[in-house]
C-alpha positions in Angstrom: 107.3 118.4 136.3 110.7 119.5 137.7 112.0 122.9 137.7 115.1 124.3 137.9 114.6 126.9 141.1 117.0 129.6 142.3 117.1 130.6 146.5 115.3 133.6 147.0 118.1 135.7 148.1 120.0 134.8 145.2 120.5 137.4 141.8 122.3 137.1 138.7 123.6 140.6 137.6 122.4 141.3 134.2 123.6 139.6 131.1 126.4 141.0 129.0 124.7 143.6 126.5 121.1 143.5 128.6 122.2 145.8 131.6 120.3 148.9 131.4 122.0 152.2 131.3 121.5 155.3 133.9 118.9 157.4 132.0 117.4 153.9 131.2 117.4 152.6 134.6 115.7 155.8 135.7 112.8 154.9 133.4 112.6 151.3 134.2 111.6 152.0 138.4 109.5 154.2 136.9 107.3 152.5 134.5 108.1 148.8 135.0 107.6 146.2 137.8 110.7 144.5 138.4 111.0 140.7 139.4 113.1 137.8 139.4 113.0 134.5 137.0 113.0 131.8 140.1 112.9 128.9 137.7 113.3 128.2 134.1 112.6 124.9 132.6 113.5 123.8 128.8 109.9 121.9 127.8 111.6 121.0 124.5 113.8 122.5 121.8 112.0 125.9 121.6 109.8 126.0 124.4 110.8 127.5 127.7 108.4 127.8 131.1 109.6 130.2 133.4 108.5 131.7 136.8 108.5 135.0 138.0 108.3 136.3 141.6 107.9 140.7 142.3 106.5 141.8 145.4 104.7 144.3 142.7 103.2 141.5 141.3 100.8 141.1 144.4 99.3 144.0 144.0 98.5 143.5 140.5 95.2 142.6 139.4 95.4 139.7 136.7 92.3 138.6 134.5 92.8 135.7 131.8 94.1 136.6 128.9 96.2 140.0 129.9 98.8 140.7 128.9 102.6 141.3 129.9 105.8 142.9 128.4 108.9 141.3 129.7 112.4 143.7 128.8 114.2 141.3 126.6 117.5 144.1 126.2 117.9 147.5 126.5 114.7 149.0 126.4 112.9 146.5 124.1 110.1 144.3 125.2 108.5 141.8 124.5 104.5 140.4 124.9 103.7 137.2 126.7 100.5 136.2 127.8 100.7 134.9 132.0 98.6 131.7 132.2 98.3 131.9 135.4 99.3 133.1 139.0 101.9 131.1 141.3 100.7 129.4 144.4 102.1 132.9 145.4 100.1 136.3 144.3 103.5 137.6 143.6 104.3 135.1 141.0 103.5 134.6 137.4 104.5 131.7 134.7 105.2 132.4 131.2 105.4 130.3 128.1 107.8 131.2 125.8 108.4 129.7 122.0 111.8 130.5 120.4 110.5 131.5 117.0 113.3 131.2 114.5 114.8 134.9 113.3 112.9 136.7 116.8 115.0 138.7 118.7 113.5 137.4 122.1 115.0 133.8 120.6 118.4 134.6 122.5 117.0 136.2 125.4 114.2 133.3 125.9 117.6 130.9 125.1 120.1 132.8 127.9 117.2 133.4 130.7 118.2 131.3 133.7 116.8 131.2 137.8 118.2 134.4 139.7 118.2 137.1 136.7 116.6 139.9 137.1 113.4 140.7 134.6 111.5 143.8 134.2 107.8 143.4 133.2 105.3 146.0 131.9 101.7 144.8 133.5 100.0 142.6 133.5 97.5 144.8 131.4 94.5 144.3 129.3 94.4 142.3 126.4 91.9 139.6 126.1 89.2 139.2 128.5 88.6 135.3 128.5 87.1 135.1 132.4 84.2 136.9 130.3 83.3 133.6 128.0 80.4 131.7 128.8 79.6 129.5 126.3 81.5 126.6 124.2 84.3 128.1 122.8 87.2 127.1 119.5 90.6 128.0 119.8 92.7 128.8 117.0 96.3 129.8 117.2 99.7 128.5 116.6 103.0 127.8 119.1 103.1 131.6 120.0 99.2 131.2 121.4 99.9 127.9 123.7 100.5 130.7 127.0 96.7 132.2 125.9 95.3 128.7 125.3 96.8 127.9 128.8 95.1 131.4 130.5 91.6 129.9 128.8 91.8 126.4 130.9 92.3 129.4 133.7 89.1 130.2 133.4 85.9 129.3 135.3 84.5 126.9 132.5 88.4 126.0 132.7 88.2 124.9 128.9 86.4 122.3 129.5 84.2 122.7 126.9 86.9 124.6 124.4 88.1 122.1 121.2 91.9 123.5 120.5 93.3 123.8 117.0 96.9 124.8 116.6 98.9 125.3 113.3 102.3 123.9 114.0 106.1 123.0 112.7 106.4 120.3 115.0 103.1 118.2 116.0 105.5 115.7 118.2 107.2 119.3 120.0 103.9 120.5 120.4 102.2 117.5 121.4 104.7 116.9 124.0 104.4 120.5 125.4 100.4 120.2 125.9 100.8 117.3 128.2 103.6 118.0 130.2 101.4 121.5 131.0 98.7 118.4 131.6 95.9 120.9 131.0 92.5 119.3 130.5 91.5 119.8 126.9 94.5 121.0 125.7 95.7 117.4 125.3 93.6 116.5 123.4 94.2 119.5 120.7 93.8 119.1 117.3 97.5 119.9 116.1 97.5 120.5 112.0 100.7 120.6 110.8 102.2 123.4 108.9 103.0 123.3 105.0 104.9 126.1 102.8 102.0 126.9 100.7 99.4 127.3 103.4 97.4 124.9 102.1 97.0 123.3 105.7 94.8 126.0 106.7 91.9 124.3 104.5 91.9 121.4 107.2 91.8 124.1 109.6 88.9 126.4 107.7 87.0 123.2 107.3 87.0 122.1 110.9 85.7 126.1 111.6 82.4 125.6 109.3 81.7 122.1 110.5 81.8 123.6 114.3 80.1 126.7 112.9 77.2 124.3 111.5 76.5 122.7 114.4 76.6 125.7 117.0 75.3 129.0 116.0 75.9 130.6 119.4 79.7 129.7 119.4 82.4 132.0 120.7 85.4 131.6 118.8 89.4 132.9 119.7 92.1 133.5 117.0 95.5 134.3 117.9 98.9 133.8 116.0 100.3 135.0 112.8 98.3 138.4 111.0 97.6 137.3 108.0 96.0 133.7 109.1 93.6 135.6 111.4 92.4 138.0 108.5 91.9 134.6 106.6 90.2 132.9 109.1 87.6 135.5 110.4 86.3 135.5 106.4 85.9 131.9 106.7 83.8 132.6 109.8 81.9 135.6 109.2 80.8 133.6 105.9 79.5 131.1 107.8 77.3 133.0 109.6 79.3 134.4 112.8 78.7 137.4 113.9 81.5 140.0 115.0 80.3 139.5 118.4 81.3 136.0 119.1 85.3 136.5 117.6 88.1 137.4 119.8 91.3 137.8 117.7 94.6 138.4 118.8 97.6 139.1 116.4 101.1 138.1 118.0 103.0 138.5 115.0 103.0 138.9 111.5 105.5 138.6 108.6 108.4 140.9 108.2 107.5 142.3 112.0 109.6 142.7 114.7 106.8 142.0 117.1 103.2 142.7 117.8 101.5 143.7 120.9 
């Protein structure tokens, strides 16, 4: 896979409308990390893989599944989840999804090699080093960068089944194996319907697993609402508390979750 790479010495000022101001830029070397985008590369319509380099970045611990808050404008941020470290330790790679009516949709759209890109982290969120056992993945496009951070892992997702919830199975299909990620290409993708009725498929697939494997861990991440379904479905079946991990990146009517 080809990316688009920026030299080292080189820096874009910031975007019309994204520079910080003075009291702003005070707060920013404070709080935040900042680094440079050193490639960008367009996966498909709404899908964007970039690269990050900081020296602050290498002296950052980073666990699968943290966390990181990129400054989309002003002083508004936004999560992503790094799925892993460059070659470098002062690198990181993000996955972003352009989700229709976001406001990081024009920054994820406009973000090219050589700008400048103030992160928060990484930081706690998910520990997913910490699973040990044979593990289902539920989420939806805005959970491919924590599905990606799971194949990080020691057990590498080897023994992981994905299901995603998606617009687009072809987009998404196409994304999973251009990342070439193990047993994310072979992810069940359920296509998403207006009523919601294409969550049955994905309840049903949850009790069949649940059936068979009592000891199963089990991650959720995506949309609010499909989470709160989905953990009744399991906790009926007999899972415990203990073995789900949930993770809400957004939910409707929301600006954004963390």
């Amino acid at each position: 896979m080809t990316l688009t790479a920026t030299p080292p010495d080189a820096l874009r000022p910031d975007a019309a409308g994204n520079a910080p101001g003075l009291i702003e830029s005070a707060l920013l070397r404070v709080m935040a990390h900042e680094t440079r985008v050193t490639a960008v590369h367009a996966l498909s319509p709404r899908f964007r893989l970039m690269s990050l380099r900081g020296e602050a970045l290498r002296r950052a611990a980073h666990v699968p599944g943290d966390k990181v808050q990129v400054r989309i404008a002003g002083m508004a941020f936004r999560t992503f989840t790094p799925f892993r470290l460059g070659e470098d330790d002062d690198a990181l790679e993000l996955l972003g999804f352009v989700r229709d009516g976001a406001p990081a949709g024009d920054w994820l759209g406009a973000v090219a090699p050589g700008d400048r890109c103030h992160v928060l982290g990484p930081r706690r969120s998910m520990n997913l080093a910490a699973i040990d056992r044979s593990t289902v993945f539920v989420g939806d496009e805005t959970s491919l960068g924590l599905a990606l951070a799971l194949c990080g892992t020691p057990l590498g997702g080897l023994d992981t089944h994905f299901i995603f919830e998606v617009a687009d199975a072809v987009e998404v299909r196409a994304v999973l194996e251009a990342m070439g990620r193990g047993m994310l290409q072979h992810a069940s993708l359920v296509e998403r319907r207006p009523d919601g009725s294409h969550l049955l498929e994905v309840e049903a697939s949850l009790k069949r697993y649940a059936g068979a494997d009592s000891f199963r861990q089990y991650v959720l991440s995506g949309q609010s609402l499909t989470l709160q379904r989905l953990q009744r479905v399991l906790r009926s079946a007999g899972a415990r508390p203990s073995q789900i991990l949930t993770k809400a990146h957004w939910a409707p009517g929301k600006i954004a979750l963390d």
